[in-house]
C-alpha positions as a Markdown table, in Angstrom:
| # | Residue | x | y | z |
|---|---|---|---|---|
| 1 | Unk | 0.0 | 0.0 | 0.0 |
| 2 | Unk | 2.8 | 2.3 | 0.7 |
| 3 | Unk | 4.3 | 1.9 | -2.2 |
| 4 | Unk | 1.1 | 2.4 | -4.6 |
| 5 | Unk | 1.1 | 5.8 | -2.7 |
| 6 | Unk | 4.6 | 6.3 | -2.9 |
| 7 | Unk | 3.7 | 5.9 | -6.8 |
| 8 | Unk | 0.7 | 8.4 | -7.2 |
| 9 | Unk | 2.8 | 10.8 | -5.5 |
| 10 | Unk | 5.6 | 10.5 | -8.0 |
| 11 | Unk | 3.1 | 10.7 | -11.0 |
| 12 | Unk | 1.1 | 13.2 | -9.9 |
| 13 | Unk | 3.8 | 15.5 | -8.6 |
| 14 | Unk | 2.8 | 15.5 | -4.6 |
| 15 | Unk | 4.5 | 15.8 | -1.5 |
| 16 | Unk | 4.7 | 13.1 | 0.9 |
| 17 | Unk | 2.0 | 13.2 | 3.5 |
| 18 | Unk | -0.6 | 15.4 | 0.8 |
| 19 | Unk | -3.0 | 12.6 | 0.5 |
| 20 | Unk | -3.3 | 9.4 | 2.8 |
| 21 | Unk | -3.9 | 6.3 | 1.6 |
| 22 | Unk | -7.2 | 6.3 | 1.9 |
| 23 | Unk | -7.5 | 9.4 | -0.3 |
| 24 | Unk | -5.2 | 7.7 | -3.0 |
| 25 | Unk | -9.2 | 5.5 | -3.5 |
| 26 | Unk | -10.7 | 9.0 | -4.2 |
| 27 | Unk | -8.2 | 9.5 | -7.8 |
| 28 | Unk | -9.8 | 6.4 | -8.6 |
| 29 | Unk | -13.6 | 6.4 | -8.0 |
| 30 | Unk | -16.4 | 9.0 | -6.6 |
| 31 | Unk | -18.4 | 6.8 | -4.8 |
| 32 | Unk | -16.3 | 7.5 | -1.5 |
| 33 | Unk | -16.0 | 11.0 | -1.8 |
| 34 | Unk | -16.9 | 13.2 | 1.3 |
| 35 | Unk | -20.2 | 15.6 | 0.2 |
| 36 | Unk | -18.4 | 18.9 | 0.9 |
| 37 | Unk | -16.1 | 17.5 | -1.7 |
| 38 | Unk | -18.2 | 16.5 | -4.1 |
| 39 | Unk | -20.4 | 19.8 | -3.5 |
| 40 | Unk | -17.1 | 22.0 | -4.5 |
| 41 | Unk | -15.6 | 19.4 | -7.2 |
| 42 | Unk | -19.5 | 19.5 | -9.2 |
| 43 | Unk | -19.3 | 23.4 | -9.1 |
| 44 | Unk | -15.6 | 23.0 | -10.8 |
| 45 | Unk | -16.8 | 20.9 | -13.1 |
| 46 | Unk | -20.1 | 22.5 | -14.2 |
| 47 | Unk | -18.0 | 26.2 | -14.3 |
| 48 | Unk | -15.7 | 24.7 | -16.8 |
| 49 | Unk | -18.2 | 22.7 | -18.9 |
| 50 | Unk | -19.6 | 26.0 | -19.1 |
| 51 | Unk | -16.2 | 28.2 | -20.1 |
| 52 | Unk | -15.4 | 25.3 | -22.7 |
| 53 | Unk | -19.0 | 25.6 | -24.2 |
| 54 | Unk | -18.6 | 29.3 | -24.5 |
| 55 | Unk | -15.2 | 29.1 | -26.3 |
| 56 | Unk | -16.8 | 26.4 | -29.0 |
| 57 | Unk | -19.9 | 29.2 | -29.1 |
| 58 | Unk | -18.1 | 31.7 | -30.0 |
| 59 | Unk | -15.2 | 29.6 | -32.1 |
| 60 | Unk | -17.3 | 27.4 | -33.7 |
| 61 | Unk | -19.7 | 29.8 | -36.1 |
| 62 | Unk | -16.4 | 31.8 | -36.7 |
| 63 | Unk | -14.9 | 28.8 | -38.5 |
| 64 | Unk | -18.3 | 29.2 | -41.4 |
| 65 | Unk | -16.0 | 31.9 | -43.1 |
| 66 | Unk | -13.1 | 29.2 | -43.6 |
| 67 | Unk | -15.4 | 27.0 | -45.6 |
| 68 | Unk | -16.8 | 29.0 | -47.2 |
| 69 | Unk | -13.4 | 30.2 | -48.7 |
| 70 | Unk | -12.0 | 26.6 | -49.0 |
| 71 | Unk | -14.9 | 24.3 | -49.6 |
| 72 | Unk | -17.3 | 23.2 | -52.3 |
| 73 | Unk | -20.5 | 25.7 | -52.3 |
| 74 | Unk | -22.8 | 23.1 | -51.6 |
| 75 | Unk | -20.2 | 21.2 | -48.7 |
| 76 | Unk | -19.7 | 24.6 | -47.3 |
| 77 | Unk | -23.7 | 25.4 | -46.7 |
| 78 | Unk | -24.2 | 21.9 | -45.3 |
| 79 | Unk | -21.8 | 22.1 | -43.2 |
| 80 | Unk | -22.7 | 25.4 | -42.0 |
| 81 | Unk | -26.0 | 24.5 | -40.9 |
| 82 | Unk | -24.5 | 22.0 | -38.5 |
| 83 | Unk | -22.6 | 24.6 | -37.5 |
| 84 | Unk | -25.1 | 26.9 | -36.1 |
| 85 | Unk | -27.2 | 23.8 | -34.8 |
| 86 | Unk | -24.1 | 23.0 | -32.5 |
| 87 | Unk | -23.3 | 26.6 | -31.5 |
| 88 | Unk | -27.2 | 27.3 | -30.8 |
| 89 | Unk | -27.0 | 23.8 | -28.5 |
| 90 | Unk | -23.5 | 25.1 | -26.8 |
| 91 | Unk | -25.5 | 28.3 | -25.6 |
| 92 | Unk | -27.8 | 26.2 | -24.3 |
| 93 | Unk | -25.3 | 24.7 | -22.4 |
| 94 | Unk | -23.6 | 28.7 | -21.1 |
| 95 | Unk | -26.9 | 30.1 | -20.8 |
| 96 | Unk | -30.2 | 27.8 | -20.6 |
| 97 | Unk | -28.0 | 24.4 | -18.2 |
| 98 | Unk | -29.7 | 24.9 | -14.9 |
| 99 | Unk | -27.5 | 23.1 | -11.9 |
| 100 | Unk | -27.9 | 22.5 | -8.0 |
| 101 | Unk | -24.6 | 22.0 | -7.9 |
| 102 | Unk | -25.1 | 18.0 | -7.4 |
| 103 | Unk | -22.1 | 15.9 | -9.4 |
| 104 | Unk | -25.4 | 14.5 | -11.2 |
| 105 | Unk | -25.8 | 18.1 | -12.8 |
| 106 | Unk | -22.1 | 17.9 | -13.1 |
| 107 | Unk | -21.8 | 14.7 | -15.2 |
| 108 | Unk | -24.9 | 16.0 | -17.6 |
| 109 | Unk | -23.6 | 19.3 | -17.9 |
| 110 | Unk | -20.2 | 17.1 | -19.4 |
| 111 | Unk | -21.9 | 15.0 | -21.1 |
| 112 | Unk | -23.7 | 17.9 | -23.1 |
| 113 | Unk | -20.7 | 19.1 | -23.6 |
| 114 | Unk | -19.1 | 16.4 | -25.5 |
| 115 | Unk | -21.9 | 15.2 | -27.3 |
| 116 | Unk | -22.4 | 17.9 | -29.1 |
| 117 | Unk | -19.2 | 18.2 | -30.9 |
| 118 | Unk | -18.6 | 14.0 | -31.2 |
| 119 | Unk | -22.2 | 14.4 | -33.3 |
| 120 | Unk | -20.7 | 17.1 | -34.9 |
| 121 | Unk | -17.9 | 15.0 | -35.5 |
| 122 | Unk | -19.7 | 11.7 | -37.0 |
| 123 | Unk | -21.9 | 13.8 | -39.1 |
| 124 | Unk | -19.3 | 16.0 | -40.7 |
| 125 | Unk | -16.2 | 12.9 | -41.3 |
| 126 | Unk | -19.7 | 11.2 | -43.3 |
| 127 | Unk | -20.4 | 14.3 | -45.0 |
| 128 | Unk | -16.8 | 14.9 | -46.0 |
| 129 | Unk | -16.1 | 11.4 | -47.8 |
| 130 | Unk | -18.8 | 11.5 | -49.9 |
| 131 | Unk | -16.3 | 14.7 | -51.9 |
| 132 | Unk | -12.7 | 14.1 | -53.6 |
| 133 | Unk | -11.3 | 17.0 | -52.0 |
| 134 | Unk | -8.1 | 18.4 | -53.3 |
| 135 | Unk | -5.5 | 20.8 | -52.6 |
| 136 | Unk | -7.0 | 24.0 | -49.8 |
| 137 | Unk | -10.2 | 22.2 | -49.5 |
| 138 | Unk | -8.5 | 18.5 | -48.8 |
| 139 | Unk | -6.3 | 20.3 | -46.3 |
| 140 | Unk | -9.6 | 22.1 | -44.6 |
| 141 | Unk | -11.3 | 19.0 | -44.9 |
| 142 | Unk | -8.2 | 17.0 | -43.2 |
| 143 | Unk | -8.3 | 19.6 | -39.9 |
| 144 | Unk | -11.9 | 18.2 | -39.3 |
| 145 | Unk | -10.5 | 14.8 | -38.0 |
| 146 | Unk | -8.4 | 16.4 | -35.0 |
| 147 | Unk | -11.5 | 17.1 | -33.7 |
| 148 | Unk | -11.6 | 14.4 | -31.7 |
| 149 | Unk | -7.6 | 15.1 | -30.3 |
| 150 | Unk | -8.9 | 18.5 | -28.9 |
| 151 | Unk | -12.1 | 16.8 | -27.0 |
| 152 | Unk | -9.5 | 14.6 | -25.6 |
| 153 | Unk | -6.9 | 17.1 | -24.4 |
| 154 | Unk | -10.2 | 19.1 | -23.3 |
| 155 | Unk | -10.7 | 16.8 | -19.6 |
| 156 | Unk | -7.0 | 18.0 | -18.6 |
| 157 | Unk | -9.3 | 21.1 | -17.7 |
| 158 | Unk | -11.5 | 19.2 | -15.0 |
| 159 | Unk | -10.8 | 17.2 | -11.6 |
| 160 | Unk | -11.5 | 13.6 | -12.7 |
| 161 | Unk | -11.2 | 10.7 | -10.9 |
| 162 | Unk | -10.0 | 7.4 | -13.5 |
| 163 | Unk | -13.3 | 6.3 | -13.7 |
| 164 | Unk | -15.1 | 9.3 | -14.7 |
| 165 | Unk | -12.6 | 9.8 | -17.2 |
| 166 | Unk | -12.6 | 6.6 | -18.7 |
| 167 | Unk | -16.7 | 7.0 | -18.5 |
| 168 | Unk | -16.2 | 10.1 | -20.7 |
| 169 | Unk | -13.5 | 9.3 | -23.1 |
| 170 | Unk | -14.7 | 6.1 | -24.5 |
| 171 | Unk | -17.5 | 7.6 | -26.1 |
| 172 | Unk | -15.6 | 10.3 | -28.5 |
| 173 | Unk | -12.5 | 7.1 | -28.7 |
| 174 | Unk | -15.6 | 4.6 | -30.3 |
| 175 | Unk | -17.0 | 7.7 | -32.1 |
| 176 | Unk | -14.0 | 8.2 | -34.0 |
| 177 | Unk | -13.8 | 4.6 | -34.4 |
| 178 | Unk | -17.1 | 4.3 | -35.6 |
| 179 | Unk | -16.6 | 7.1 | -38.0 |
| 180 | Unk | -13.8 | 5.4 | -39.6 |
| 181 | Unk | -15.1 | 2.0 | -39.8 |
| 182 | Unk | -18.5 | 3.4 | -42.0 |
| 183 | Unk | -15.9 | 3.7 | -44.6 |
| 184 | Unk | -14.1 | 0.6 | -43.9 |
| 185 | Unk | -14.0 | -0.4 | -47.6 |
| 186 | Unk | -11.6 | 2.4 | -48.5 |
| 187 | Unk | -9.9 | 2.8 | -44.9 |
| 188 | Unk | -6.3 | 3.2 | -44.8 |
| 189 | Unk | -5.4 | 1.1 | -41.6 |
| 190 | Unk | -2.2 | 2.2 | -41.1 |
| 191 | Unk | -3.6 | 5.6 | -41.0 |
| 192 | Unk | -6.4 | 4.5 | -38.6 |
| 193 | Unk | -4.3 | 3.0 | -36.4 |
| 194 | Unk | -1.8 | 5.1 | -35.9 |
| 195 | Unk | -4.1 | 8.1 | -35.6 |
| 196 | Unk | -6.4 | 5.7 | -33.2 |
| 197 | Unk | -3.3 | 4.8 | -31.1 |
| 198 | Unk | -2.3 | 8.6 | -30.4 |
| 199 | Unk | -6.2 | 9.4 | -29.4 |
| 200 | Unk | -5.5 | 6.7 | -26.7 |
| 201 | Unk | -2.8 | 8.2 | -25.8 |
| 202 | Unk | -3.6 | 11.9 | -25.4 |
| 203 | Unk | -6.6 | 10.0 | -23.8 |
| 204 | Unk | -4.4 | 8.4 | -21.2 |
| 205 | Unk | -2.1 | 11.8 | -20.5 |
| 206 | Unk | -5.4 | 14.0 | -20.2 |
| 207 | Unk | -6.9 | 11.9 | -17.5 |
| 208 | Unk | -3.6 | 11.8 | -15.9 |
| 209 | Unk | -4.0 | 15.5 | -16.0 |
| 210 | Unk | -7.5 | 15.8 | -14.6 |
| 211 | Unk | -6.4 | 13.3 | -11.7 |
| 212 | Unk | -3.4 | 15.5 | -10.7 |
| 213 | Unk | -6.1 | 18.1 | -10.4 |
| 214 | Unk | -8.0 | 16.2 | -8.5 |
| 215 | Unk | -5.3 | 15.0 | -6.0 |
| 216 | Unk | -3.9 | 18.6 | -5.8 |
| 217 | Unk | -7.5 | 19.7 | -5.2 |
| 218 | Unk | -8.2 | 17.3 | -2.1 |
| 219 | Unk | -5.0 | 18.3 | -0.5 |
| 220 | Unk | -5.4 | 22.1 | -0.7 |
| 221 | Unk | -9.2 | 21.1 | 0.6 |
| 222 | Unk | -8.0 | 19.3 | 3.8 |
| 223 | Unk | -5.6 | 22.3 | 4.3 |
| 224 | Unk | -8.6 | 24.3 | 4.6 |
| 225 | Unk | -11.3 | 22.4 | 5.8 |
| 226 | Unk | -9.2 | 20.2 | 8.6 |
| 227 | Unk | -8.6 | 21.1 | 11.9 |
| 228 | Unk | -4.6 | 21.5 | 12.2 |
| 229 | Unk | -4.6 | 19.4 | 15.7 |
| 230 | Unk | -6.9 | 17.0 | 15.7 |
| 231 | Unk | -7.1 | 16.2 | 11.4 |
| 232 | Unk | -10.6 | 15.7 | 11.7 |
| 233 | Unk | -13.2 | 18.3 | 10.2 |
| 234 | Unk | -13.1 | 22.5 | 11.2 |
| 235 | Unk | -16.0 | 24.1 | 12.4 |
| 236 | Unk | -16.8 | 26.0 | 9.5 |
| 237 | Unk | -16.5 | 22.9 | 7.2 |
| 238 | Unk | -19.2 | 21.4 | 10.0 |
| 239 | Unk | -21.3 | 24.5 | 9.3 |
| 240 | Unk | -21.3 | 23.9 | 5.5 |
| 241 | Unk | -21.6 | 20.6 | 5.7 |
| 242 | Unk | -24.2 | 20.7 | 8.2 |
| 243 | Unk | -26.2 | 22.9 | 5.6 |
| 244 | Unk | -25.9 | 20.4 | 2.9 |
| 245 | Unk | -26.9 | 17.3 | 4.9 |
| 246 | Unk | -30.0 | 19.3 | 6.5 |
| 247 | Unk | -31.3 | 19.9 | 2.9 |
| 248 | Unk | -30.7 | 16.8 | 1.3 |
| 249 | Unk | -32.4 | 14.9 | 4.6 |
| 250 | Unk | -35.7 | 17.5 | 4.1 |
| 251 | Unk | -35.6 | 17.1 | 0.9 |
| 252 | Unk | -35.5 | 12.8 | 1.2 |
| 253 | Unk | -37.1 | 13.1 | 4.3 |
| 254 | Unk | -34.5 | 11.1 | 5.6 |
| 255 | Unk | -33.0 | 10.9 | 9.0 |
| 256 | Unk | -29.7 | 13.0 | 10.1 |
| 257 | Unk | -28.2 | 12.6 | 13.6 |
| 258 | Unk | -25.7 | 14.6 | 15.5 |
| 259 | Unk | -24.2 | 13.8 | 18.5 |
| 260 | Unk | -22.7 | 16.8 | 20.2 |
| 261 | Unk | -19.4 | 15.2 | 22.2 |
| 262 | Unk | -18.0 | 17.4 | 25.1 |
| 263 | Unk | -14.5 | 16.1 | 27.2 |
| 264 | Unk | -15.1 | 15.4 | 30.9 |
| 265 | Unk | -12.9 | 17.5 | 33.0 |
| 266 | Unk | -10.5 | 18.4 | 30.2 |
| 267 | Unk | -9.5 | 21.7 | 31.8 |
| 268 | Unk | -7.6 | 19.6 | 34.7 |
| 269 | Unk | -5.4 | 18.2 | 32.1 |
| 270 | Unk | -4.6 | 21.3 | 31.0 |
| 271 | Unk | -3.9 | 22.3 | 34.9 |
| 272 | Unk | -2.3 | 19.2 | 35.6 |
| 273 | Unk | -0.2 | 18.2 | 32.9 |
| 274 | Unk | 0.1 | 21.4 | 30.5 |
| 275 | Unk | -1.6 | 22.1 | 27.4 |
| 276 | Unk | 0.5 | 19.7 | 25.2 |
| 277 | Unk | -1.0 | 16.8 | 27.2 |
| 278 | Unk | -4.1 | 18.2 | 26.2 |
| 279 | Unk | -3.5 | 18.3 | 23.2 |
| 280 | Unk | -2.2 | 14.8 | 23.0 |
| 281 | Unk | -6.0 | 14.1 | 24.5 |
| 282 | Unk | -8.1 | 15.7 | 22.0 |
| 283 | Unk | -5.9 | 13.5 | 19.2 |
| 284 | Unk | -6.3 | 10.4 | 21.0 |
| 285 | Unk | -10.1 | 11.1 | 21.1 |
| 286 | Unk | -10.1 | 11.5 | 17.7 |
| 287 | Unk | -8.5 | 8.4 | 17.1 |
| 288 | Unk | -10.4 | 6.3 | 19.1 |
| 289 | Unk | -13.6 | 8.2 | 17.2 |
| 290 | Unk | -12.1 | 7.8 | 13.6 |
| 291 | Unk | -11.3 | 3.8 | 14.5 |
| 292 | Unk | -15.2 | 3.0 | 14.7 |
| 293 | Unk | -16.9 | 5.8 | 12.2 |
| 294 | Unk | -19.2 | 3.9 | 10.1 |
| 295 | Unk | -18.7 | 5.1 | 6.5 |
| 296 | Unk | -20.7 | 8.1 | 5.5 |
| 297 | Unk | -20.1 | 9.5 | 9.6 |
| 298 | Unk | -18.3 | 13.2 | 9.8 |
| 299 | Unk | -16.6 | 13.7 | 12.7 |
| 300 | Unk | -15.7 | 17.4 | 13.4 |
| 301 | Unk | -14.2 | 19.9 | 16.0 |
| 302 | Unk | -16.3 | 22.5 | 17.0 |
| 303 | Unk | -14.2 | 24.3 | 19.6 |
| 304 | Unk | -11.9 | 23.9 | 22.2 |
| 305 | Unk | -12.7 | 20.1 | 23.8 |
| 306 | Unk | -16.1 | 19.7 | 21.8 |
| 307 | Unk | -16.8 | 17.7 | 18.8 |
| 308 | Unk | -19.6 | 17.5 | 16.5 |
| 309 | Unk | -20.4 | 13.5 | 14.9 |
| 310 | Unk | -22.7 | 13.8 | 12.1 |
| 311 | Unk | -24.3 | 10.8 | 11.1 |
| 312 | Unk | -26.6 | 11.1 | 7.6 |
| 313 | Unk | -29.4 | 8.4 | 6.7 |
| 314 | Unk | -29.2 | 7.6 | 10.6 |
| 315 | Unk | -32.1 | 7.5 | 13.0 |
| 316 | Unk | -32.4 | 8.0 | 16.5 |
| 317 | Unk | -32.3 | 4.4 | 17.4 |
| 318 | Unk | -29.1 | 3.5 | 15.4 |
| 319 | Unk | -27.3 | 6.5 | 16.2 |
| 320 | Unk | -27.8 | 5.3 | 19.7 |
| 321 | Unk | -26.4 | 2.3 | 18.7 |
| 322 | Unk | -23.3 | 3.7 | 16.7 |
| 323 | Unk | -22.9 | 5.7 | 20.2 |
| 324 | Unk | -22.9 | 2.7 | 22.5 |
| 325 | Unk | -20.4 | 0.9 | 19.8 |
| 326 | Unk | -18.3 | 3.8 | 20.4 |
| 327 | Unk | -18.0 | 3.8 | 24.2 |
| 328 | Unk | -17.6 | 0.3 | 24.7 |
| 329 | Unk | -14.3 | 0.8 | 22.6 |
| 330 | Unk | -13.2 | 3.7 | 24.6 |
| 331 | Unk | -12.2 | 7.8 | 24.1 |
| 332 | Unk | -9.0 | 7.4 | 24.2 |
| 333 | Unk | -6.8 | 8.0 | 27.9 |
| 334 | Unk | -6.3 | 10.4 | 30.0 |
| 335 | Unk | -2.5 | 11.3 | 30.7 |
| 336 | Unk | -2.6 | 9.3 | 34.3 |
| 337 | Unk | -3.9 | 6.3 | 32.2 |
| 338 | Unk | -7.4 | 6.3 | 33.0 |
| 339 | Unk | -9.7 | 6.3 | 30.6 |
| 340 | Unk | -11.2 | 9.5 | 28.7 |
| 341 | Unk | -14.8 | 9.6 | 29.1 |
| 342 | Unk | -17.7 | 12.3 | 27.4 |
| 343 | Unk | -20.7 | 14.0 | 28.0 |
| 344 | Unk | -22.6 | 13.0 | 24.9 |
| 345 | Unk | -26.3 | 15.2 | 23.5 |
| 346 | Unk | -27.8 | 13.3 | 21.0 |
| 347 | Unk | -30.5 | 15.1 | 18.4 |
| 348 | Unk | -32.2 | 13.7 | 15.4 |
| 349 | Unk | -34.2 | 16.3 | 12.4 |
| 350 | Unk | -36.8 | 13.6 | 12.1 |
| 351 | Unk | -37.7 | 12.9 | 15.6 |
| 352 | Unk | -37.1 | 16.4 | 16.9 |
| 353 | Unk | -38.7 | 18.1 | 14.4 |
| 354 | Unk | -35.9 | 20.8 | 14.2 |
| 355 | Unk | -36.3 | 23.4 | 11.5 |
| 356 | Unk | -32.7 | 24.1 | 10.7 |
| 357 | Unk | -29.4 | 22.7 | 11.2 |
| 358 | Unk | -28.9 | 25.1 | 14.0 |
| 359 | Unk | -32.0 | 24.1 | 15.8 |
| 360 | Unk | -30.6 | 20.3 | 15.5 |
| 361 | Unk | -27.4 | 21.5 | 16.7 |
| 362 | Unk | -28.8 | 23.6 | 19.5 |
| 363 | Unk | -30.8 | 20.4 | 20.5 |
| 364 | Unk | -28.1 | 18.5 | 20.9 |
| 365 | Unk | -26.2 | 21.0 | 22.7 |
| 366 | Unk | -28.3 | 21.6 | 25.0 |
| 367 | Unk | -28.4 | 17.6 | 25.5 |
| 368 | Unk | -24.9 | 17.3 | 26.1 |
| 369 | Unk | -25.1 | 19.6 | 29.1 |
| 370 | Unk | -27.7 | 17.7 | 30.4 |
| 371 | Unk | -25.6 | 14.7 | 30.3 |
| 372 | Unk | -23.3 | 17.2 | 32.3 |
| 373 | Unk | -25.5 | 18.1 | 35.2 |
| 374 | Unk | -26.0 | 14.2 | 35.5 |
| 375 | Unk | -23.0 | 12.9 | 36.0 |
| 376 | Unk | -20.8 | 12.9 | 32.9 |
| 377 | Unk | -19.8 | 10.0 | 30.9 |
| 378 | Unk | -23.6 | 9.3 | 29.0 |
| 379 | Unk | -25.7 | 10.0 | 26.4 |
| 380 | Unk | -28.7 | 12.4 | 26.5 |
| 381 | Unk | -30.4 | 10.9 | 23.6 |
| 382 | Unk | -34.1 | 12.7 | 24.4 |
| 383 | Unk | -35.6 | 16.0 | 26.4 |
| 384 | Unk | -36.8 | 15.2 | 30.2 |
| 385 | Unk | -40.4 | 16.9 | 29.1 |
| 386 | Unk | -39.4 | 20.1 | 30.7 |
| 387 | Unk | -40.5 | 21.5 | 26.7 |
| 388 | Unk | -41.4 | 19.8 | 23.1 |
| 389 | Unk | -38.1 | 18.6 | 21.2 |
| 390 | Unk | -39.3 | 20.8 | 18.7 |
| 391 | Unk | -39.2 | 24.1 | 20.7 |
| 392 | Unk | -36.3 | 26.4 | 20.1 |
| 393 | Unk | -33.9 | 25.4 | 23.1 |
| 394 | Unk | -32.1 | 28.1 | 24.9 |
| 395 | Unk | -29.0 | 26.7 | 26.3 |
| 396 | Unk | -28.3 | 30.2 | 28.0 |
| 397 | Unk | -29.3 | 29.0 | 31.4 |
| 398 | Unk | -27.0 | 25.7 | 30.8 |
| 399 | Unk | -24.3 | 27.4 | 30.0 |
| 400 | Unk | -24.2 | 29.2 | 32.9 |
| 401 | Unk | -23.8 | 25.7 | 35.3 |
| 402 | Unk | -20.4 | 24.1 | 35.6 |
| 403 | Unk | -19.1 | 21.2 | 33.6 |
């Protein structure tokens, strides 16, 4: 394992200890992909689907003057009118493409984009045999076939992982293929091949390209959205991602669980031992967290000795479950040796009825102080009746009690 990511390192130009080797998996697939990632790599990709579909707008009409010039009358007209049927579908793209930002929108938005001009492609390489071109016009005529070369060398421009661009690139590859092989009485194979064999390869380099982008685009992501101490989530990346898993559980009307997780007596390490054992603490908490996360679980800091554990498509039962899991294999020690324990607040959208993430947060806040007042080291998982879950909760009062 080390030395697959000794070699993605090398061949995508990165620094030791940029990616782990967990993150080497995202280069290859999506599926494992953290949604605050996937959020800012489908905006990428939709931006420059987008800015490439605007250069072929505006390039692509221009080049009607050239044939005109160079080509056969009637070739020149025909060929025209695909032209403007292309450029009128790229505006679409720039102008008319409505996106959530979802990879979903992302892959169609691509997909639009390079269907257009492999169409364009097929239907123009058809068109062109049926003349004996000579001279200008042949040499014209000869510039449509690196059509498919600049589609290629077009995904260096977007954070791929290896299957997304294989997913995109076999298309135009068995487009040009198929373009060829209509014609396959009067093919020159050497020709075909060798031309065939360099659109693999600029194939191959481009979504090299677009997985350096990707890789250099995790690490500069965990720069800014990982807490330097701990390595697990910051509490603004919490906030955002908080705001995407709230919508997408209304939306489902699925359930999201958070479990805000508070350090008993932390500050008497700190007293006791100095802040570096402290420290030392908080990252053997987040060890011990990070060793039984189920996959899909966020675990974040939210300040000072307080984490926040997100838990998507989990209910209140199961996150209870995922909490108990998590306690029988321990926080993590203390620097005497004895064991760390929390104060746990445990809040569900569903079941709560909150109204917002903050609401859910607050919830659970609230929760965790509870769990304070009664002893430390347990989870508050539901409100003593004092006021409906769903009720805004002021945690004011709470705050005010020692912990």
């Amino acid at each position: 394992m080390k030395l697959t990511l000794s070699l993605w390192q090398r061949l995508l130009g990165l620094l030791p200890g940029e990616l782990t080797v967990h993150e080497t998996e995202w280069l290859i697939s999506p599926q494992q992909h953290m949604p605050l990632m996937a959020q800012r790599r489908a905006v990428i990709i939709i931006n420059r689907a987008r800015l490439f579909a605007m250069l072929f707008a505006l390039l692509t009409p221009l080049w009607i003057a050239v044939d005109v010039v160079a080509l056969p009358m009637e070739l020149a007209a025909k060929l025209a009118g695909m032209r403007l049927m292309a450029t009128v579908a790229f505006a679409w793209l720039v102008f008319g493409h409505h996106s959530d930002g979802t990879l979903r929108h992302a892959y169609r938005a691509m997909a639009t984009l390079f269907a257009i001009p492999t169409l364009f492609y097929i239907a123009s390489h058809l068109l062109l045999t049926r003349y004996h071109l000579q001279g200008l016009s042949a040499a014209i005529g000869t510039g449509y076939a690196f059509l498919p070369f600049v589609l290629l060398a077009g995904f260096a421009i977007f954070p791929l992982t290896l299957l997304e661009s294989a997913t995109f690139a076999s298309p135009i590859l068995i487009a040009d293929g198929l373009a060829w092989l209509l014609q396959w009485q009067v093919i020159d194979w050497p020709s075909f091949s060798g031309a065939f064999w360099l659109l693999t390869l600029i194939s191959a380099v481009a979504t090299l390209a677009s997985m350096s982008q990707l890789a250099f685009m995790i690490a500069l992501v965990n720069q800014a959205v990982r807490d330097t101490l701990t390595g697990c989530f910051s509490r603004r990346s919490a906030e955002e991602m908080l705001d995407l898993q709230f919508t997408l559980a209304q939306r489902a009307r699925r359930p999201l669980s958070v479990a805000f997780i508070d350090l008993d007596h932390f500050k008497s390490i700190n007293d006791k031992h100095g802040h570096e054992a402290g420290d030392r603490a908080l990252q053997s908490l987040t060890q011990a967290i990070g060793d039984t996360l189920r996959h899909g679980d966020i675990l974040t800091r939210w300040g000072g000795e307080e984490f926040l554990l997100l838990m998507p498509e989990t209910d209140r039962q199961q996150a209870q479950q995922a909490l108990a899991r998590l306690r029988r294999h321990g926080l993590g020690r203390r620097p005497d040796g004895s064991p760390l324990t929390a104060s746990i607040g445990l809040a569900e959208s569903q079941t709560d009825q909150a109204a917002s993430w903050q609401q859910l947060v607050e919830i659970a806040d609230a929760r965790m102080y509870r769990a304070k007042q009664q002893g430390r080291d347990r989870v508050v998982a539901a409100d003593d009746g004092a006021r409906p879950a769903a009720a805004p909760v002021d945690v004011s009062e709470l705050r005010t009690q020692p912990v």
